[in-house]
Phi, psi and omega in degrees: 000327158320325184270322189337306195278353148311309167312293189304284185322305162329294145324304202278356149306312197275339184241349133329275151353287201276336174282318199292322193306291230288292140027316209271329178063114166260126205243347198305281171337276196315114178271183203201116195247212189048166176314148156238126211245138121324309204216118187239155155321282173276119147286166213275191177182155166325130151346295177314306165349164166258158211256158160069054187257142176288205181287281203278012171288323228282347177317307186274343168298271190312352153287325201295307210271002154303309173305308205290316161276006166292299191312312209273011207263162169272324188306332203285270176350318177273335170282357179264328194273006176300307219282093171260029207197174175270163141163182188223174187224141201232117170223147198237128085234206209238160183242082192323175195293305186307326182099014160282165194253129163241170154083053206251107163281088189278098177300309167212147188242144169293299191220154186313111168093338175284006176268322191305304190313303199305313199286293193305332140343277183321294197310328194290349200303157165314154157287152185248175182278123214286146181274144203225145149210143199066028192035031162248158185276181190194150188271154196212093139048035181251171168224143167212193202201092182281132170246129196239142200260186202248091179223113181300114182073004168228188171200149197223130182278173185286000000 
C-alpha cells in the first residue's frame, strides 16, 4: 500500500517534468541560417501578444512584455542599483524563424556590465511569435532600449 502514494508521486513527477522539458523551448543548440529582415508583413513579438495585432499595437505589446519581463526579472534589482544616473543601455538581436532571441548586440551601455546583466535577461526570455513574411517565418531584427531616469540611489525605467 506504500508504494501506491510513491508510484503516484513518481509519475506525476515524470510529467511535470516533461511538460516542463516541451514548455522550456530551448535555444542554445539550433543553428540559425537566412536573410534578416527589419521590417516584416508579421512582425515578431512576445508569446503574450495577442495574435493579429497591427505594426504599431504589436510595437507596444512587445515594449510592454519586454519592460515587464526585464523589471520582473530578479537580475534587474541588481542592475538598477548599478545605475546612478539617467541614461539607457541600447540592445540588438534577431528573433529567429523558430522564435528563439540570438545574436544580442550591446549598442550602448551605461554603466560596466550592464548591458551583459540586460543581454543575459534577454536572453533568458520565453521563444517568441516568429516574424513572417509570404507566411513563412523568418528571422528579424529587433532593437529595444532600457532607460533609466535621474534617480539617485534607485533607477527607474522612464
Amino acid at each position: 500500500m506504500k508504494t501506491l502514494p510513491i508510484l503516484l508521486t513518481t509519475c506525476l513527477l515524470s510529467i511535470n517534468l516533461a511538460m516542463a522539458q516541451e514548455t522550456s523551448q530551448k535555444c542554445g543548440a539550433t543553428s540559425h541560417e537566412g536573410a534578416i529582415y527589419k521590417i516584416v508583413e508579421e512582425m515578431p513579438c512576445p508569446a503574450s501578444c495577442k495574435d493579429g495585432l497591427d505594426y504599431t499595437d504589436s510595437a507596444a505589446c512587445t515594449k510592454e512584455q519586454i519592460d515587464n519581463y526585464v523589471m520582473g526579472h530578479e537580475s534587474y534589482t541588481a542592475l538598477a542599483a548599478q545605475v546612478v544616473s539617467s541614461g539607457s543601455i541600447h540592445m540588438r538581436f534577431i528573433i529567429e524563424a523558430d522564435g528563439c532571441l540570438t545574436d544580442f548586440i550591446i549598442r550602448r551601455d551605461i554603466c560596466e556590465g550592464c548591458g551583459d546583466q540586460l543581454k543575459n535577461i534577454l536572453s533568458s526570455m520565453p521563444k517568441w511569435k516568429a516574424g513572417k513574411t509570404l507566411d513563412q517565418p523568418v528571422r528579424v531584427l529587433q532593437n529595444y532600449t532600457l532607460r533609466f531616469n535621474d534617480v539617485v540611489g534607485s533607477s527607474k525605467l522612464e
